[in-house]
py3Dmol code that shows the C-alpha trace and the ligand (Angstrom):
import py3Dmol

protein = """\
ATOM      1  CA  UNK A   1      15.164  21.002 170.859  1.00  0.00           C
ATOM      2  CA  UNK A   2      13.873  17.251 171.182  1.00  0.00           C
ATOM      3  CA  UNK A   3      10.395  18.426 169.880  1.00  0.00           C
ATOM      4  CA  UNK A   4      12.463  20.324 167.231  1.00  0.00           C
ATOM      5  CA  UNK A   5      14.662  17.405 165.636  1.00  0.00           C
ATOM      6  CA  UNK A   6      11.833  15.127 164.591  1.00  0.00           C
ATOM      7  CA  UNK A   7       9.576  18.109 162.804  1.00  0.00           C
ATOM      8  CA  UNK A   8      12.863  19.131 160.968  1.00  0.00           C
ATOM      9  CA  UNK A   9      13.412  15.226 159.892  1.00  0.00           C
ATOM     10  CA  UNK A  10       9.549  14.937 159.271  1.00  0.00           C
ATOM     11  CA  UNK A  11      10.371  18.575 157.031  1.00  0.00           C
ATOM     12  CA  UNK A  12      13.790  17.186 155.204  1.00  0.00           C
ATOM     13  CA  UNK A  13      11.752  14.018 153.913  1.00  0.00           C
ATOM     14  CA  UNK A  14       9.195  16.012 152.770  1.00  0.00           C
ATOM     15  CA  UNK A  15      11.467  17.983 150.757  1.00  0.00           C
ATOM     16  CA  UNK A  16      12.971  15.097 149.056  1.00  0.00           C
ATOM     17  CA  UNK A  17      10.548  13.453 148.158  1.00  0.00           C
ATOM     18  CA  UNK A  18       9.221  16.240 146.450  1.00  0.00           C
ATOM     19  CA  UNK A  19      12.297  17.097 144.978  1.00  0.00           C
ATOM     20  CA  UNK A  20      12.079  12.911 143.269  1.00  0.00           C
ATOM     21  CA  UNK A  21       8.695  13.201 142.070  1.00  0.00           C
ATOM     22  CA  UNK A  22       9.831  16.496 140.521  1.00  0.00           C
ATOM     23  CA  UNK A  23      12.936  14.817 138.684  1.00  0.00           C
ATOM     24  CA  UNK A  24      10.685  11.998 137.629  1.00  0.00           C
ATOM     25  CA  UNK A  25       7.398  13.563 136.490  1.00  0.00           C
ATOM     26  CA  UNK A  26       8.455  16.974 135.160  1.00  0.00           C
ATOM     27  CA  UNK A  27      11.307  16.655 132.798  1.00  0.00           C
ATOM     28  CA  UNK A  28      12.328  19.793 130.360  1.00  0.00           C
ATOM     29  CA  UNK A  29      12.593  17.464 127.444  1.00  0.00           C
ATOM     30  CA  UNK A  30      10.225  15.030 126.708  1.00  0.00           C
ATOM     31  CA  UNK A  31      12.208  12.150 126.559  1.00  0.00           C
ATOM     32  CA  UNK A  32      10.291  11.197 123.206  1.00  0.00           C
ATOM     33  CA  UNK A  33      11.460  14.574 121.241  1.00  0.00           C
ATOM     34  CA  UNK A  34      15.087  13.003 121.827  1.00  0.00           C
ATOM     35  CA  UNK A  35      14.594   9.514 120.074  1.00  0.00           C
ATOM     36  CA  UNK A  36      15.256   9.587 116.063  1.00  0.00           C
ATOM     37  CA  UNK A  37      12.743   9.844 113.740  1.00  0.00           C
ATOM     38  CA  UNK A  38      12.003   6.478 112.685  1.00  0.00           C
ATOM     39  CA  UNK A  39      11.483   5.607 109.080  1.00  0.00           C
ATOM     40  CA  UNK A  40       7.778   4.606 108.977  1.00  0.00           C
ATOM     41  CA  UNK A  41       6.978   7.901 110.350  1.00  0.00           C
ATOM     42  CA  UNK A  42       8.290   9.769 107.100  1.00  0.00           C
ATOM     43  CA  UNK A  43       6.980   7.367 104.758  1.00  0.00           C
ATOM     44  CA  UNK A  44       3.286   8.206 106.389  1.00  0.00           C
ATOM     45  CA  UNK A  45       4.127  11.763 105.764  1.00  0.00           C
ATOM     46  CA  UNK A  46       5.229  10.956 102.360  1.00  0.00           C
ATOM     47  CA  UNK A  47       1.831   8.664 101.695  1.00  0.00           C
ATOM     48  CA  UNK A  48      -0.768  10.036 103.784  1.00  0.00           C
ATOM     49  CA  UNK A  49      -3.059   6.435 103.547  1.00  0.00           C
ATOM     50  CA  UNK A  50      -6.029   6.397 105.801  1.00  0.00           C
ATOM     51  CA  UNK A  51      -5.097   3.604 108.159  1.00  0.00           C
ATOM     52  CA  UNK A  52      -7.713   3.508 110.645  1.00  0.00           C
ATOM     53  CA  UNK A  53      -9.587   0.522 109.660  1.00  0.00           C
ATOM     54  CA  UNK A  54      -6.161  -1.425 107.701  1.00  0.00           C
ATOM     55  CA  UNK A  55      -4.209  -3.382 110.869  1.00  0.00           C
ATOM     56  CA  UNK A  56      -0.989  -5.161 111.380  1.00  0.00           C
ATOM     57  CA  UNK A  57      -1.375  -8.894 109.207  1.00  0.00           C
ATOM     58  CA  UNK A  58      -2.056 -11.184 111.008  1.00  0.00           C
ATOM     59  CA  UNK A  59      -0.246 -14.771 110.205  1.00  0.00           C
ATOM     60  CA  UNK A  60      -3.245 -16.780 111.027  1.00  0.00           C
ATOM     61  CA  UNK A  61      -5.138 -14.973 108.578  1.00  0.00           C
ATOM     62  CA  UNK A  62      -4.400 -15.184 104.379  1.00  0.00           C
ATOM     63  CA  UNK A  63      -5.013 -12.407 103.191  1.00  0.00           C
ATOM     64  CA  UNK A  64      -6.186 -12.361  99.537  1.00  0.00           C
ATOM     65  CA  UNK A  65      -4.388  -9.571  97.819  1.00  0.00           C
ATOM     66  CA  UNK A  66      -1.450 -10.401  99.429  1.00  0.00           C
ATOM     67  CA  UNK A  67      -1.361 -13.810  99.217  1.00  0.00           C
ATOM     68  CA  UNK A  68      -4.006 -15.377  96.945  1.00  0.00           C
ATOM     69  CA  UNK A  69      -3.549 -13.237  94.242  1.00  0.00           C
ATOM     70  CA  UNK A  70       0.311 -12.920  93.443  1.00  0.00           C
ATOM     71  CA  UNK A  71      -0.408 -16.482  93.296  1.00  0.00           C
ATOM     72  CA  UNK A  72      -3.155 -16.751  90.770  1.00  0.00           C
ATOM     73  CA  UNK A  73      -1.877 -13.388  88.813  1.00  0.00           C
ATOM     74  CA  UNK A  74       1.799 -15.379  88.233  1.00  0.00           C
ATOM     75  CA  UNK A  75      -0.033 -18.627  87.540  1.00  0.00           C
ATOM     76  CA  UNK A  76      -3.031 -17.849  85.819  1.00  0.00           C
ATOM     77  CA  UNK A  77      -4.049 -14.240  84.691  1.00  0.00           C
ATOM     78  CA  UNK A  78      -2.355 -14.217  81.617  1.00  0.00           C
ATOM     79  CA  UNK A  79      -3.279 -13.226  77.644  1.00  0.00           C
ATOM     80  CA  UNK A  80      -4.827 -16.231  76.432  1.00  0.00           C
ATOM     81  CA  UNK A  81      -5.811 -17.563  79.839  1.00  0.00           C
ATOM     82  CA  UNK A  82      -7.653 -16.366  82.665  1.00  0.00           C
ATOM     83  CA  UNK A  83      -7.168 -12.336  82.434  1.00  0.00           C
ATOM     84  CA  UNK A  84      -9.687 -10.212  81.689  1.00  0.00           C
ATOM     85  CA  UNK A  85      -9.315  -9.417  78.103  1.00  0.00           C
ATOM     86  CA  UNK A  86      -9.102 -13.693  77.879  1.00  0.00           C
ATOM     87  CA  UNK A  87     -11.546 -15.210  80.015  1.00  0.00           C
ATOM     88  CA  UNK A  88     -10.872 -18.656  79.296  1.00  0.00           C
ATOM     89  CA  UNK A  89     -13.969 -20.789  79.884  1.00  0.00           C
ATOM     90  CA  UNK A  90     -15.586 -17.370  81.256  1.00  0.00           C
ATOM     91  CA  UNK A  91     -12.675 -17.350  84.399  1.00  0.00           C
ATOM     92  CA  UNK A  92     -11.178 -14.336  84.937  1.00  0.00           C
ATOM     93  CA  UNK A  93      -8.728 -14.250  87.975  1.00  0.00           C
ATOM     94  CA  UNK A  94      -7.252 -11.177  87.866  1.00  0.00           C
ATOM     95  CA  UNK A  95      -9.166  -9.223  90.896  1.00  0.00           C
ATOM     96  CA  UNK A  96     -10.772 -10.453  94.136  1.00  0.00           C
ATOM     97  CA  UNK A  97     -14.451 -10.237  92.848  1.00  0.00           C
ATOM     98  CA  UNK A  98     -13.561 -11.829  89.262  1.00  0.00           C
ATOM     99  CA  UNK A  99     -12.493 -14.455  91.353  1.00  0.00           C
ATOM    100  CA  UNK A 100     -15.347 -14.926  93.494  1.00  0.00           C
ATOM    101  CA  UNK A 101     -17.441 -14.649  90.817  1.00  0.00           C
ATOM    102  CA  UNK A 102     -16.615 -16.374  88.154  1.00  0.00           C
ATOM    103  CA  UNK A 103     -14.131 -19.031  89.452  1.00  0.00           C
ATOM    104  CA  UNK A 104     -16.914 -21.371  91.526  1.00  0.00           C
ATOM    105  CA  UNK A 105     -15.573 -20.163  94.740  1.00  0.00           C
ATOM    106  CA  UNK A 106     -17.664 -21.980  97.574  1.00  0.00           C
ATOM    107  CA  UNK A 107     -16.997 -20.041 100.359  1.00  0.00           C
ATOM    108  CA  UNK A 108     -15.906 -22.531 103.615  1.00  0.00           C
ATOM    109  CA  UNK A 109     -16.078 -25.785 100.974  1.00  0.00           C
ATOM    110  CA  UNK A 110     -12.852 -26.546  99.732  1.00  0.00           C
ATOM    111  CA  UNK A 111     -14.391 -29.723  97.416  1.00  0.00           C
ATOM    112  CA  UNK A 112     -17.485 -27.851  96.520  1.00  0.00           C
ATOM    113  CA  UNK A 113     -15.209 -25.213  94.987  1.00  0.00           C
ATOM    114  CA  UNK A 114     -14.239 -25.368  91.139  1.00  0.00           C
ATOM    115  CA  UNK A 115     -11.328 -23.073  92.251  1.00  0.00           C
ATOM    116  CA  UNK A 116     -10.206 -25.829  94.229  1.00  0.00           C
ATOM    117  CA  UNK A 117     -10.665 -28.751  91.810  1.00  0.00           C
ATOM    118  CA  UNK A 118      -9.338 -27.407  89.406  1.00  0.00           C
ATOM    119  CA  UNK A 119      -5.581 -26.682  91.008  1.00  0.00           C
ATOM    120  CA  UNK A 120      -6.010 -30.440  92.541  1.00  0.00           C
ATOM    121  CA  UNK A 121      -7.073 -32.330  89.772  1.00  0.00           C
ATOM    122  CA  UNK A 122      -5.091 -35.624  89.179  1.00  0.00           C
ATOM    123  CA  UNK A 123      -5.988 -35.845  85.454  1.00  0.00           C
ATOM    124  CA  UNK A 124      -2.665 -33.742  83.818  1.00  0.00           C
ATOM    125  CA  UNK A 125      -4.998 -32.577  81.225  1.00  0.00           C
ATOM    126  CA  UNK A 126      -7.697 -31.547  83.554  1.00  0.00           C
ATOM    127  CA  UNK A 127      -5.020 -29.712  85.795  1.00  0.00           C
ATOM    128  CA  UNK A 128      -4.652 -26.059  86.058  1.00  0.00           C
ATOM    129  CA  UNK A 129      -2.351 -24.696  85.609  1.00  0.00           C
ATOM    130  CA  UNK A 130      -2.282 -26.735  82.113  1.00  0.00           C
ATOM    131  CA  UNK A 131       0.928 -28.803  80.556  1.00  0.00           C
ATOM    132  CA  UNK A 132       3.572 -27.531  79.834  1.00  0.00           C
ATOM    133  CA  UNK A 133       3.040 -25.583  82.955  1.00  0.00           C
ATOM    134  CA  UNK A 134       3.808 -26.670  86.118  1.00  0.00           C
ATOM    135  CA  UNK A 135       1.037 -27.558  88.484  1.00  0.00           C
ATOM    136  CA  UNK A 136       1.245 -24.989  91.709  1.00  0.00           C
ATOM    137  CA  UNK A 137       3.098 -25.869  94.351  1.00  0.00           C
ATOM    138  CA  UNK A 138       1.665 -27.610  97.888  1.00  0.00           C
ATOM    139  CA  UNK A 139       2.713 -24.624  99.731  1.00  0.00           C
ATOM    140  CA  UNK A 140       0.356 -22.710  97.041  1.00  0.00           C
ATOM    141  CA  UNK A 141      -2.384 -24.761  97.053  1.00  0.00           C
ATOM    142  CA  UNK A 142      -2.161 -24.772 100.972  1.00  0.00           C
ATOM    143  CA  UNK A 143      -2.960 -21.069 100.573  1.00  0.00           C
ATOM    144  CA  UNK A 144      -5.246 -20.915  98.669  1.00  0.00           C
ATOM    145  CA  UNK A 145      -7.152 -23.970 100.396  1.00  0.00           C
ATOM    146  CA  UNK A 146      -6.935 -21.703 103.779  1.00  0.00           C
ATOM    147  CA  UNK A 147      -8.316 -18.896 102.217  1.00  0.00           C
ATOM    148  CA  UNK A 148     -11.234 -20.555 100.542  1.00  0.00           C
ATOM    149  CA  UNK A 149     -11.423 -22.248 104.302  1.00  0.00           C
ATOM    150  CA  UNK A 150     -11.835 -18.566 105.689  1.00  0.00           C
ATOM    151  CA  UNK A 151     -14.847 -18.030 103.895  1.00  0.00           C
ATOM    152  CA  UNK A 152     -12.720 -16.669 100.647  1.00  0.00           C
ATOM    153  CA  UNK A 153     -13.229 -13.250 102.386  1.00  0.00           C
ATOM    154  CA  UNK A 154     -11.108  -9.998 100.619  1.00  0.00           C
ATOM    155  CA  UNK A 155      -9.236  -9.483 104.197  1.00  0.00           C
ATOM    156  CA  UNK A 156      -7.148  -6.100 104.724  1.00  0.00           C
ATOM    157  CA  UNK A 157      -4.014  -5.334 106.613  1.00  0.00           C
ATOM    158  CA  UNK A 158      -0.701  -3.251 106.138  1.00  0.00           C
ATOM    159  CA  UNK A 159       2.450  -5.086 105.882  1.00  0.00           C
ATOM    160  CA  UNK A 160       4.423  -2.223 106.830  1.00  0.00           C
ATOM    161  CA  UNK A 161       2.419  -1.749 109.990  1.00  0.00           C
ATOM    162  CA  UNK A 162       4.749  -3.810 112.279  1.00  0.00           C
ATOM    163  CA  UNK A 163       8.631  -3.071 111.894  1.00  0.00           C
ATOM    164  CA  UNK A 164      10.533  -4.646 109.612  1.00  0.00           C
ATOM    165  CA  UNK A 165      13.847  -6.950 110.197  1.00  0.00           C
ATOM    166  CA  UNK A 166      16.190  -6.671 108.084  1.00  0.00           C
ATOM    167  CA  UNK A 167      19.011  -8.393 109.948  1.00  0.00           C
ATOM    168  CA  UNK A 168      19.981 -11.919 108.703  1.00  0.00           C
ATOM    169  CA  UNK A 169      17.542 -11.446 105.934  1.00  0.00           C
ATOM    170  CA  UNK A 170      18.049 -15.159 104.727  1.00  0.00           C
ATOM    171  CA  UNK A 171      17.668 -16.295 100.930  1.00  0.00           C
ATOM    172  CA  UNK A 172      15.676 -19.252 101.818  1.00  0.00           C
ATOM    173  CA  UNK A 173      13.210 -18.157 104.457  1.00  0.00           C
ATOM    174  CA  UNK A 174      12.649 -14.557 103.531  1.00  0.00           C
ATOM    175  CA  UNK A 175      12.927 -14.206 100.127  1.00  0.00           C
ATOM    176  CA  UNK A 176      12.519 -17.049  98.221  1.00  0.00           C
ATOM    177  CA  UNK A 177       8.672 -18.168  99.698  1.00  0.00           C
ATOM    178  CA  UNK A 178       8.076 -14.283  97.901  1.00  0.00           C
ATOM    179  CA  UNK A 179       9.500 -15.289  94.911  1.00  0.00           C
ATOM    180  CA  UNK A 180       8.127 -18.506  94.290  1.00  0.00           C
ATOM    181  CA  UNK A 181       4.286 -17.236  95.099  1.00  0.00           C
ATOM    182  CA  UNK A 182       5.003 -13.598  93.153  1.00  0.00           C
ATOM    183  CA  UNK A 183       7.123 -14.390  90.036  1.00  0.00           C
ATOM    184  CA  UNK A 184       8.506 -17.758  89.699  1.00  0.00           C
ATOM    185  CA  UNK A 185       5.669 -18.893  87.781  1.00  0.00           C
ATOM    186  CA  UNK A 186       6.327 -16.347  84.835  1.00  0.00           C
ATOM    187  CA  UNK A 187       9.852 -16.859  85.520  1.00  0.00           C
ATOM    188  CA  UNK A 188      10.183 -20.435  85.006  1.00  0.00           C
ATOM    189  CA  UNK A 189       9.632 -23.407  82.752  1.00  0.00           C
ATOM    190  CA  UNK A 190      11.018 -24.011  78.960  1.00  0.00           C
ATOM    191  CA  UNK A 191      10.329 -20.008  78.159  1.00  0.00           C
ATOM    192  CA  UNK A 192      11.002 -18.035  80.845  1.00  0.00           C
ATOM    193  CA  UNK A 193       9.787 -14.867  81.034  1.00  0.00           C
ATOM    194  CA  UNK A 194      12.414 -11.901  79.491  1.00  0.00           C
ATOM    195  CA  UNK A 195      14.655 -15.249  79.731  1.00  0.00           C
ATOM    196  CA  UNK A 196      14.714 -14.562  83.753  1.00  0.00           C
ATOM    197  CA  UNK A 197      14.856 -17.816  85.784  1.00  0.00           C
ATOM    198  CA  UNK A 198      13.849 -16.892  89.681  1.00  0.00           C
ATOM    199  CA  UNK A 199      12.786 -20.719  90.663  1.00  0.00           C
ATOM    200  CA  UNK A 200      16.686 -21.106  92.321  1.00  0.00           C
ATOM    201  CA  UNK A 201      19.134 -18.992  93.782  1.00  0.00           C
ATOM    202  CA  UNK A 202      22.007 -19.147  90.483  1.00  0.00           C
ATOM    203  CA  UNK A 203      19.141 -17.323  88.379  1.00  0.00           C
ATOM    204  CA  UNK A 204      18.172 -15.225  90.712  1.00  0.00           C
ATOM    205  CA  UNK A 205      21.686 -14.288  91.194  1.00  0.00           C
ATOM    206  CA  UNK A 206      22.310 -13.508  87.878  1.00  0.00           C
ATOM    207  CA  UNK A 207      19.410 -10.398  88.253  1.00  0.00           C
ATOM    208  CA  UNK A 208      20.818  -9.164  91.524  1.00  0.00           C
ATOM    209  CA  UNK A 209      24.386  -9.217  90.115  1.00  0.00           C
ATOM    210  CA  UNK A 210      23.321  -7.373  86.770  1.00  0.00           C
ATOM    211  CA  UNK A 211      20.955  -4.553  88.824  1.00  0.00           C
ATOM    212  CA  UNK A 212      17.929  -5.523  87.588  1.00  0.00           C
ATOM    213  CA  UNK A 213      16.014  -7.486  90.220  1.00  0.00           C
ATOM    214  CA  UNK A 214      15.982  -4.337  92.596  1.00  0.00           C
ATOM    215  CA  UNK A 215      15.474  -1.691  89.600  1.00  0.00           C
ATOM    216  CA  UNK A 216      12.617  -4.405  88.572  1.00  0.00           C
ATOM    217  CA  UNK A 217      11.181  -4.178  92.344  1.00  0.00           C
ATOM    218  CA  UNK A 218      11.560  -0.676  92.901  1.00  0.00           C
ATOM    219  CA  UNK A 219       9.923   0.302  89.548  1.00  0.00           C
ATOM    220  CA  UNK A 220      12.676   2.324  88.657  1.00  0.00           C
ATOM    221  CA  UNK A 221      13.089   4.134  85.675  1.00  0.00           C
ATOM    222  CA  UNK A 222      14.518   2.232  83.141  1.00  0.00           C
ATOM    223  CA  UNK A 223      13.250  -1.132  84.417  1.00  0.00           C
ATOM    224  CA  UNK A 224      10.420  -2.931  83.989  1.00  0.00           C
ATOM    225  CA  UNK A 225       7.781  -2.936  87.102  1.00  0.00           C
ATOM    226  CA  UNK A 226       7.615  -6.376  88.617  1.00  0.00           C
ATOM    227  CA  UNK A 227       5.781  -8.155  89.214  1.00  0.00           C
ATOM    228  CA  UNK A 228       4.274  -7.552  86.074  1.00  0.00           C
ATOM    229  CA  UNK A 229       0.465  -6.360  86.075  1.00  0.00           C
ATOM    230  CA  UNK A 230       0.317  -6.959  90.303  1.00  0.00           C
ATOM    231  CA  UNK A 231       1.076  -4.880  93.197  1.00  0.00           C
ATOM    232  CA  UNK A 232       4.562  -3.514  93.522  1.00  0.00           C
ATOM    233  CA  UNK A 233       5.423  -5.419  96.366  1.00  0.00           C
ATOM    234  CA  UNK A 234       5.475  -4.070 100.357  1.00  0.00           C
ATOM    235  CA  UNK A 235       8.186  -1.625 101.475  1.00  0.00           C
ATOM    236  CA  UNK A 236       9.219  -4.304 104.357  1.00  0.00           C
ATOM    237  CA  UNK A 237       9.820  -6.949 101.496  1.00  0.00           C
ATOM    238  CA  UNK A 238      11.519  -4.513  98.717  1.00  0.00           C
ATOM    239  CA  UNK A 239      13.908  -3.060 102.104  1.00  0.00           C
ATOM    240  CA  UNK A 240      14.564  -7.439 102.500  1.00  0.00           C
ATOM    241  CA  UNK A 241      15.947  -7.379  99.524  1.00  0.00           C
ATOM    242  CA  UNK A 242      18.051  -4.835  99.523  1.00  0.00           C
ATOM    243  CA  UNK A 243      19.475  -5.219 102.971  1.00  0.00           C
ATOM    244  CA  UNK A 244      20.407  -9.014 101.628  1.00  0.00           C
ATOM    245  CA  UNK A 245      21.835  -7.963  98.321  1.00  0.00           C
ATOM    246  CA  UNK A 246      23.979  -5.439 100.253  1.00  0.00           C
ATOM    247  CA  UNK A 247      24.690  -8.329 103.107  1.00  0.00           C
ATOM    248  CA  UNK A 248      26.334 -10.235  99.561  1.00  0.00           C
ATOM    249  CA  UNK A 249      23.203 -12.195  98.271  1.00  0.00           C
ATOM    250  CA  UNK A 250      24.535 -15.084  99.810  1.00  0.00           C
ATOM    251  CA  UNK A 251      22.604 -18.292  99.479  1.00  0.00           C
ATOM    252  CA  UNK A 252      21.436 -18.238 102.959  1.00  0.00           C
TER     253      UNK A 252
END
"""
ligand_1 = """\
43
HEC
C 2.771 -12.054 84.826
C 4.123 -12.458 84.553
C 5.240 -11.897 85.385
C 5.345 -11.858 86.737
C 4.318 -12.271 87.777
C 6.653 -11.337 87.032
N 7.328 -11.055 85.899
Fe 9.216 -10.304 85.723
N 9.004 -10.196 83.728
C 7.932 -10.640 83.002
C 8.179 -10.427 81.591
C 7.241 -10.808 80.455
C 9.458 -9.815 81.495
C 10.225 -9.425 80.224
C 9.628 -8.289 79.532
C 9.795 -7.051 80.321
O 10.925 -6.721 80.716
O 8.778 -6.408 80.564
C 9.949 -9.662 82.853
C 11.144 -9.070 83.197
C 11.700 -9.077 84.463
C 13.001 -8.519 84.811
C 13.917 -7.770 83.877
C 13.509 -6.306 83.967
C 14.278 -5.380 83.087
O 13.964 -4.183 83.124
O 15.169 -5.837 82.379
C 13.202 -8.765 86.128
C 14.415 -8.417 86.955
C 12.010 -9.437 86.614
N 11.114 -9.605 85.587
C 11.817 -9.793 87.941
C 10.584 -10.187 88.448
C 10.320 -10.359 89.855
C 11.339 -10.164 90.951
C 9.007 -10.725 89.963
C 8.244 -10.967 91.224
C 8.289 -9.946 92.236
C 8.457 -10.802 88.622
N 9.441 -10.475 87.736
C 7.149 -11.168 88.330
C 6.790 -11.244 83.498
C 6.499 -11.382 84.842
"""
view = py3Dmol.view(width=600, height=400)
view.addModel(protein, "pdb")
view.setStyle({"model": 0}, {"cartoon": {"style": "trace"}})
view.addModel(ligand_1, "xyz")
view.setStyle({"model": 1}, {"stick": {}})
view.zoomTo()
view.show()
């Protein structure tokens, strides 16, 4: 019996440990098959896009359809100015390698860059934009600057590779940097364009209130697609919107 007792401990032990490694390692259901589908998975299944070499954005980097040219494209790439049909002193800024080549884009040399000058220039009548159009904004030029900075490279990622928040979505820091760099400078001035102001929150208001700004965004039926002539913008951004417009549109 005393040899007995410790071989039927050394036996019990055995048994439960067994018995944990089973409950921990061998469940019936995968835990994963229990967790809801999430969103981005059905939208891949929806859009099957080949995302092997297109990562998450990165904020260090600008990227220049994302960034550069909603910019130039509001700004710039209009009829009787720098689109294609246009090409106002032989600039054309309406695509990444119009831009590089025609615009005297120095790669790494911000003041060796006509791009540059141009958008800096202290001389009102040299400026571009020209009068009556407002010069860009620092914030814009800032972009732009970092990009040519880059080595005015045509960088890739997916904005709706990383989750999106939409809690708290607030007017000032989520939405209205988008605006101001994607429509505000069509949308703005003496003759705004379709009489839409979107350079403050009452105008801006006035488009969310009547349904427009989200038909616009969503290029829904109906609507016109904004912004006009670009890239409709990201799923994260257009879901932004939407989950502020339904928090109230408040001026947040
Ligand atoms: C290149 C110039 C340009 C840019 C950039 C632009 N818009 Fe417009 N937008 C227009 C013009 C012109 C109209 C009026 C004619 C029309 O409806 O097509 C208009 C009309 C609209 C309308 C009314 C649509 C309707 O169906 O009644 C909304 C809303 C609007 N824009 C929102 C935006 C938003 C939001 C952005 C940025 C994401 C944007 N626009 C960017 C030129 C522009």
């Amino acid at each position: 019996m005393r040899q007995l007792l410790p071989a039927l401990f050394t036996i019990f032990i055995l048994v439960m440990s067994l018995n944990t490694w089973s409950c921990k390692h061998d469940p019936t259901m995968p835990e994963d098959s229990m967790t809801p589908v999430d969103t981005m998975d059905i939208d891949t299944i929806d859009n099957p896009v080949d995302t092997s070499d297109i990562t998450p954005c990165d904020s260090n980097t600008v990227y220049f359809n994302q960034q550069v040219l909603p910019i130039l494209k509001s700004n710039c790439a209009f009829s009787a100015c720098h689109d294609a049909a246009s090409a106002q002193g032989e600039v054309i800024l309406d695509n990444y390698n119009q831009v590089v080549a025609t615009a005297g884009v120095e790669p790494f040399d911000l003041q060796g860059s006509d791009l540059y000058e141009a958008i800096t220039e202290d001389d009102e009548d040299k400026r571009m934009p020209p009068i009556p159009r407002s010069p860009l904004t620092p914030e814009q030029i800032q972009i732009i600057s970092a990009w040519i900075l880059q080595g005015a490279e045509n960088e890739e990622c997916d904005p709706d590779a990383e989750a999106c928040d939409t809690d708290n979505v607030s007017f000032v820091n989520d939405l209205q940097p988008i605006l101001n760099n994607t429509c505000v400078g069509c949308h703005s001035g003496s003759a705004p364009a379709g009489g839409i102001i979107l350079g403050d929150y009452d105008g801006v208001k006035v488009v969310v209130d009547d349904g427009r700004l989200l038909g616009a965004i969503n290029w829904e039926s109906g609507f016109s697609s904004m912004p006009q002539g670009g890239e409709q913008l990201s799923d994260c951004v257009i879901d932004q919107f939407t989950a502020w417009i339904n928090d109230g549109a408040l001026n947040n």
